[in-house]
N, C-alpha and C positions, 0 to 999 in steps of 0.2 A: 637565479633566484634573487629577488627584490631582499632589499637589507632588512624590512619590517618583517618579513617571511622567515621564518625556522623551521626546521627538520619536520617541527609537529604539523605546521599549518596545512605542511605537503600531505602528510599521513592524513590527515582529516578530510582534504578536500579531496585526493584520490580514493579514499573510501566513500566516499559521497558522492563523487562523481557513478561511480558502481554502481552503487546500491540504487542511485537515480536512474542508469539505465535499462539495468535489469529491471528497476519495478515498472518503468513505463513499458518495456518491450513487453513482458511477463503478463501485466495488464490487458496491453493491448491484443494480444494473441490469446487470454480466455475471453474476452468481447467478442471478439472477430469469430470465434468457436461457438459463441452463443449466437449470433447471430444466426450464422449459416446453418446450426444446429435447427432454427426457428425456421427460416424458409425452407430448411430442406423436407422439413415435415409440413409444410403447407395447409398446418390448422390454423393462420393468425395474421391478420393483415396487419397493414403499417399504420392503420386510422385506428386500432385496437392498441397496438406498441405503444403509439402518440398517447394515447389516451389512460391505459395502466398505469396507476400509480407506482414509485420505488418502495418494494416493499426493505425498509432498513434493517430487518430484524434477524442476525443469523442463521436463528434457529429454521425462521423462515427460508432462509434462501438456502442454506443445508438442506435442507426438505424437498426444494425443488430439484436441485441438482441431483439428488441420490432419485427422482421419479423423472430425470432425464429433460427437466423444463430448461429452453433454453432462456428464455428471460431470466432467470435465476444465476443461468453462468456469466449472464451479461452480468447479472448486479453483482455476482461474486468480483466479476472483473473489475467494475466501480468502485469497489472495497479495496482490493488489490491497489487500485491507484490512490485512493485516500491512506493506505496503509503506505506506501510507499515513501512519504516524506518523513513520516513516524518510526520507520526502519531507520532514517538513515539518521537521526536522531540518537536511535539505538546503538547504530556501528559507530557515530564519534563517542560514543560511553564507553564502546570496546576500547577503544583507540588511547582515548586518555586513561582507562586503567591499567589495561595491560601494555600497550605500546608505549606510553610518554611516562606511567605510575606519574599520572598528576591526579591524587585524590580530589581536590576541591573542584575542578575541574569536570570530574568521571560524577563525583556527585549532584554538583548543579546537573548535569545533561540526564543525571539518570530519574531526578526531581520532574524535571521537563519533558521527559517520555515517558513518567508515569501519570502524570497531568492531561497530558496530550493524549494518550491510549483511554485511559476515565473518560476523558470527555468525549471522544470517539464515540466509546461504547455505553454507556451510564446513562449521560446525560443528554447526549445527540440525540 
């Protein structure tokens, strides 16, 4: 351990390290499921994919997944990865509140992933 480094920094960056892996694998395997979901039903070419716009809108892409579109699980998966930095956001909020009880800390980060989340959804 580097002398700049403390017990916390460890806790922070091995939660993050996590949280970054899972949400990129996690991602990548409801993509990969949309896809294959799309070709295997062979209504929709790749000059059509190209050309669909991303529909951003949850409720939207909720809708499609529950009537089996696989476009829909792709975007869900895009979400997934855009969600995924904003989790891990979230787990150092865990981390400094309940692992380190460093309030000022736990509050700035929790400031910054309610920020972060709004403007995701809000105003994106």
């Amino acid at each position: 351990m580097k002398s700049s480094e403390s017990p916390s920094n460890d806790a922070v960056s091995e939660v993050s390290a996590w949280v970054l892996r899972i949400g990129v694998v996690l991602s990548t395997l409801v993509m990969l499921l949309g896809i294959a979901l799309t070709f295997s039903r062979g209504r929709i070419s790749v000059a059509r994919i190209k050309s669909d716009p991303f529909n951003y809108h949850p409720s939207a892409i909720w809708a499609g997944i529950l009537r089996g579109e696989g476009k829909s699980i792709v975007e869900a998966g895009i979400y997934l990865l855009l969600f995924t930095p904003i989790m891990r956001v979230f787990a150092s909020f865990l981390v400094f509140a309940f692992h380190d009880r460093d309030r000022v800390y736990a509050i700035i980060t929790i400031i910054v992933f309610l920020l972060t989340l709004a403007g995701l959804l809000w105003i994106g």
